[in-house]
LOTOR-810874 format. One line per field, with one value per residue (C-alpha): x, y, z; residue in one letter. Coordinates in nm, 3 decimals, always signed. Layout:
xx	(X;...)
yy	(Y;...)
zz	(Z;...)
rest	(A;...)
***
This chain:
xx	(+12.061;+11.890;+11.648;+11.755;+11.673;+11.300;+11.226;+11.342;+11.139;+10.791;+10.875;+10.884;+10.533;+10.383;+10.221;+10.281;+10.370;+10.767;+10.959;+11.232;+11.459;+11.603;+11.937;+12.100;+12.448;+12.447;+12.311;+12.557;+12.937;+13.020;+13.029;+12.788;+12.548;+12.718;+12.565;+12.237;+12.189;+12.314;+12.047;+11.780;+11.891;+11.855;+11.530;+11.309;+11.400;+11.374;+11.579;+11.813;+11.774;+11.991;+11.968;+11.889;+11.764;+12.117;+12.501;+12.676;+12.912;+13.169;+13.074;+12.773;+12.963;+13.188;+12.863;+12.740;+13.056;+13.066;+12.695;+12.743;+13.036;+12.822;+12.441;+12.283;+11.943;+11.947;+12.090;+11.891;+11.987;+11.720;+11.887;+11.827;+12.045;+12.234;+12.534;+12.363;+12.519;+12.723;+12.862;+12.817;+12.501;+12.229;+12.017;+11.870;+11.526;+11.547;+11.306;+11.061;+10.845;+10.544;+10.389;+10.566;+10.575;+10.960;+11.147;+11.479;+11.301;+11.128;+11.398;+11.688;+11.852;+11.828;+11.942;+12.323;+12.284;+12.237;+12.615;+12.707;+12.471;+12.589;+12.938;+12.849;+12.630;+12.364;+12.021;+11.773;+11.393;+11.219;+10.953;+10.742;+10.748;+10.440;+10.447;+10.157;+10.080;+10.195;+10.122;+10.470;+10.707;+10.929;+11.278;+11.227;+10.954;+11.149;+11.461;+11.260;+11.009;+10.748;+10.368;+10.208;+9.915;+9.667;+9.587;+9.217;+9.246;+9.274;+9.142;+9.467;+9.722;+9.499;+9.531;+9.896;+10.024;+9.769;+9.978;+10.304;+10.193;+10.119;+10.462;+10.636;+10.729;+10.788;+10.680;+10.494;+10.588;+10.387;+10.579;+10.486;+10.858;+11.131;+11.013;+10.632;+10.344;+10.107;+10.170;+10.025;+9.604;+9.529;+9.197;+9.422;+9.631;+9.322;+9.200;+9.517;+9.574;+9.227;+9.340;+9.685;+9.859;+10.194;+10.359;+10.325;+10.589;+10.461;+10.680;+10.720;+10.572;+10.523;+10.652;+10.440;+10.397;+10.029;+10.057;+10.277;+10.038;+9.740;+9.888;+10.007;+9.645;+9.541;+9.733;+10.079;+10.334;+10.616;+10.632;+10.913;+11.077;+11.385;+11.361;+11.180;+11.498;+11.778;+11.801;+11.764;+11.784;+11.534;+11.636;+11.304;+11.125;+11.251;+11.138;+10.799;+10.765;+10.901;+10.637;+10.342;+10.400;+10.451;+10.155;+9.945;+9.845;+9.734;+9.686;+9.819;+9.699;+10.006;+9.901;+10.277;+10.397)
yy	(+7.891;+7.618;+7.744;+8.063;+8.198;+8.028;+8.192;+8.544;+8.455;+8.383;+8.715;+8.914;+8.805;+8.918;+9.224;+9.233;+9.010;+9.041;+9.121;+8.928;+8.979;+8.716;+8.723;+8.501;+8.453;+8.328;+8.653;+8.901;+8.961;+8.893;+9.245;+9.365;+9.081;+9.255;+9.599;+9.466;+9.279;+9.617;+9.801;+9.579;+9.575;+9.962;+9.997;+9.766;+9.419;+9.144;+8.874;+8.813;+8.484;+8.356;+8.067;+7.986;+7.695;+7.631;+7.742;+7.791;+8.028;+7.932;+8.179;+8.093;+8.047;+8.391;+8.577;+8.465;+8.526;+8.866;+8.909;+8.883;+9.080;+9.386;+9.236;+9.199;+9.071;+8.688;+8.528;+8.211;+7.962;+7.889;+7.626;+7.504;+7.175;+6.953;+7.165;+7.494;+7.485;+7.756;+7.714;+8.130;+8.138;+8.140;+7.887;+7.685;+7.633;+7.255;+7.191;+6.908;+6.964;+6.813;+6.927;+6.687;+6.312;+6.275;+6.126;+6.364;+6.690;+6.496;+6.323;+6.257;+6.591;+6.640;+6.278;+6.438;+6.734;+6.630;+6.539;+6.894;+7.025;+6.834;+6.929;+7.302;+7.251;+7.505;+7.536;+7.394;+7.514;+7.176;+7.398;+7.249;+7.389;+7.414;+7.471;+7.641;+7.734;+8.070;+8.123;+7.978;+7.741;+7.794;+7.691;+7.551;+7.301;+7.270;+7.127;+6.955;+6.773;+6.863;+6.942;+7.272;+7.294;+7.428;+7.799;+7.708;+7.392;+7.555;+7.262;+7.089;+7.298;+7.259;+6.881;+6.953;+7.188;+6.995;+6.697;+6.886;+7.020;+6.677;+6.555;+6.820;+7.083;+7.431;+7.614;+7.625;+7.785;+7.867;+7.914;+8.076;+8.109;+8.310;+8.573;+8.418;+8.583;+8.555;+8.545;+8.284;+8.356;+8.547;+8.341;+8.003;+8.159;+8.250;+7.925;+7.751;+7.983;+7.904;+7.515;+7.506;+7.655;+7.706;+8.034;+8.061;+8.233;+8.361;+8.430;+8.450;+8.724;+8.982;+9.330;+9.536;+9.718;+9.713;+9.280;+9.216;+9.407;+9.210;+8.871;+8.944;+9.070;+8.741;+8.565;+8.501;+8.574;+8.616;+8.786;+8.714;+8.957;+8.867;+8.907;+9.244;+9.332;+9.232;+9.542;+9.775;+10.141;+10.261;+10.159;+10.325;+10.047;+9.821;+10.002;+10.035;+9.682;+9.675;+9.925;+9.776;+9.460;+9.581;+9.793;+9.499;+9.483;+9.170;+8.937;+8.594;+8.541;+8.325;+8.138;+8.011;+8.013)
zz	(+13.917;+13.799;+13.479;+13.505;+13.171;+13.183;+13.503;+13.359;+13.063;+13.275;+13.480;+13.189;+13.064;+13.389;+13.304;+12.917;+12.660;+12.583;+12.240;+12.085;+11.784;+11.578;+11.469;+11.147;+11.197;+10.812;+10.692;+10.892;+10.978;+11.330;+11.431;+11.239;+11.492;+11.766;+11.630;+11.585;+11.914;+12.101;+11.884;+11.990;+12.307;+12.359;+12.150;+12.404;+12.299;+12.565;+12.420;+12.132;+11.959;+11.738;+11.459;+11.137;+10.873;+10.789;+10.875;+10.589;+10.788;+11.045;+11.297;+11.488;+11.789;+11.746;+11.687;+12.048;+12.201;+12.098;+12.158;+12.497;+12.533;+12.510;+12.597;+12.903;+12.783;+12.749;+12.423;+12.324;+12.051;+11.774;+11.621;+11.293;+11.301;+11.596;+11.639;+11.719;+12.051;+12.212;+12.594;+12.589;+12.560;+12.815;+12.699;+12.377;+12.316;+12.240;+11.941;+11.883;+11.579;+11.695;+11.361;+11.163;+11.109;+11.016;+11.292;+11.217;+11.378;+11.606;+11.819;+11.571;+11.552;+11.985;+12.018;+11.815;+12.027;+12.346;+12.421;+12.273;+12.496;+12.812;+12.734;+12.719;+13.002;+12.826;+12.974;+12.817;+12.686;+12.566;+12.265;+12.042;+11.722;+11.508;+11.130;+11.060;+10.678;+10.551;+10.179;+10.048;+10.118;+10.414;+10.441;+10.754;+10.551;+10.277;+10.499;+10.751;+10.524;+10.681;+10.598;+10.811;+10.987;+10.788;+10.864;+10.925;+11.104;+11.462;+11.604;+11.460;+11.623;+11.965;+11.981;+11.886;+12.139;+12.435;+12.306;+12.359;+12.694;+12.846;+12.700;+12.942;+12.671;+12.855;+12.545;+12.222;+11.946;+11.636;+11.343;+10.989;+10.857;+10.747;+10.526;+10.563;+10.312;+10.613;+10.963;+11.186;+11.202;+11.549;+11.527;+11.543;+11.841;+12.061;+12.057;+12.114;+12.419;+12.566;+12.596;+12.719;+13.041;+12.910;+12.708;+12.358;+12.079;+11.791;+11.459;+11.124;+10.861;+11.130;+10.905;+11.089;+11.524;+11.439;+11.350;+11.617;+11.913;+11.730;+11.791;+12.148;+12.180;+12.068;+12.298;+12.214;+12.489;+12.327;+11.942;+11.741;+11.404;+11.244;+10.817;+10.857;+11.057;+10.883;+10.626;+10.931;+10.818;+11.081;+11.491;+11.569;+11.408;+11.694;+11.956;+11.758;+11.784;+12.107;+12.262;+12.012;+12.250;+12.593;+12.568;+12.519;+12.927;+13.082;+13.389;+13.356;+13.738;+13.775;+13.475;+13.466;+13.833)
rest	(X;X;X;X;X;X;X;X;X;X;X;X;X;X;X;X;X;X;X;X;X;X;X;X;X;X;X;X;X;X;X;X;X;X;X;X;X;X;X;X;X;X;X;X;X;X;X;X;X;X;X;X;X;X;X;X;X;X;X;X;X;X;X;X;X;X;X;X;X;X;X;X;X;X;X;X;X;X;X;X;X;X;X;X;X;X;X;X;X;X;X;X;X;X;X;X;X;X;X;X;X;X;X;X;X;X;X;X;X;X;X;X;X;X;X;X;X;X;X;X;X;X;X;X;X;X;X;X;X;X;X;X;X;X;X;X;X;X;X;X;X;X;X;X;X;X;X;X;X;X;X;X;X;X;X;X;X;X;X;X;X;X;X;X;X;X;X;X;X;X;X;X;X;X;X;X;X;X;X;X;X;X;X;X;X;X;X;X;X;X;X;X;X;X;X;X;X;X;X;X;X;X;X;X;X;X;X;X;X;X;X;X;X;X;X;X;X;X;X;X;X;X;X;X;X;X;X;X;X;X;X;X;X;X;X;X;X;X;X;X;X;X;X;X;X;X;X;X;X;X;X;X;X;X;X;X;X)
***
């Protein structure tokens, strides 16, 4: 089925906003990403993704493989350079940083994976990616080059994401960074939800259920944790976040249809 993994995406954002859990292939053993995805998986979870800044370990594609050996939500590739593609996974959110002004993030690094991607024949997300300001240097600014938005110019990531809309982009998503001091402001969310009709993510500095039902609350569709994860001692602190965002109710009167 053509766009399969979008359309399960825009079903589960019906009634509430849905949950997903990041997963660094760089930072874990192969089955130790197996573990985790299952965990997420059976704490509420409502996607896996998967991707990092950098892959200084051969086993990006191994980790997906085994992913989905034992997962039945969808496994989507966050990819931090060209060759984050995987022919077992069930889609990619293809990245344009509309934030930035260096050609690499903006159409260099799809340009090198589009042939991967054709080969693999991997469903595609086109996502712009905003960098908004966090408090500290990310590494996704560090390695892109890239300035963020700053966290009080909402009227900056508006014009942005409208921009991104009208270019045919599926989704936006507003991005603090790994390990972020400050999350993305609600404040800057609400308003970029008021002007554009297509789902937003939300990630980056989000340690908390409480933070990640306030920015669903604020509009974003989907909420995304991955560095207050990593050291998981506690599975019941997925499913906190899990039910802290599907109790956010809502309408999107087909907002997305």
């Amino acid at each position: 089925m053509k766009n399969k993994t979008y359309k399960y995406l825009l079903e589960s954002i019906k009634d509430n906003p849905s949950y997903f859990c990041l997963i660094d292939p760089d930072k874990v053993e192969v089955n130790q990403a197996q573990e985790l995805a299952c965990l997420y998986e059976e704490n509420g979870a409502d996607c896996i993704l998967i991707g990092g800044s950098m892959m200084l370990n051969d086993r990006f594609c191994e980790a997906i493989k085994e992913i989905k050996i034992k997962c039945t939500i969808p496994v989507i590739i966050f990819p931090g350079i060209f060759n984050f593609v995987s022919p077992d996974a069930d889609a990619l959110l293809l990245l344009n940083m509309v934030s930035s002004r260096n050609p690499q993030v903006l159409i260099n690094e799809q340009v090198r994976s589009a042939p991967l991607i054709y080969k693999a024949k991997l469903e595609t997300i086109p996502t712009a990616y905003m960098l908004i300001e966090s408090g500290c240097m990310s590494s996704v600014q560090y390695m892109s080059h890239s300035l963020p938005i700053p966290r009080k110019k909402a009227d900056i990531a508006i014009v942005h994401a409208l921009a991104a809309q009208y270019l045919g982009m599926k989704i936006v998503y507003l991005e603090a960074g790994s390990g972020a001091e400050k999350q993305v402001p609600s404040e800057m969310i609400m308003k970029v939800r008021e002007h554009i009709d297509i789902p937003i993510i939300v990630g980056g500095g989000i340690r908390k259920p409480e933070c990640a039902e306030e920015k669903a609350r604020a509009g974003a569709d989907f909420i995304v944790t991955g560095t207050v994860l990593e050291d998981l001692k506690n599975p019941c602190l997925v499913k906190e976040f899990a039910q802290a965002v599907h109790n956010v109710k809502r309408n999107t009167d087909d907002r997305y249809s």
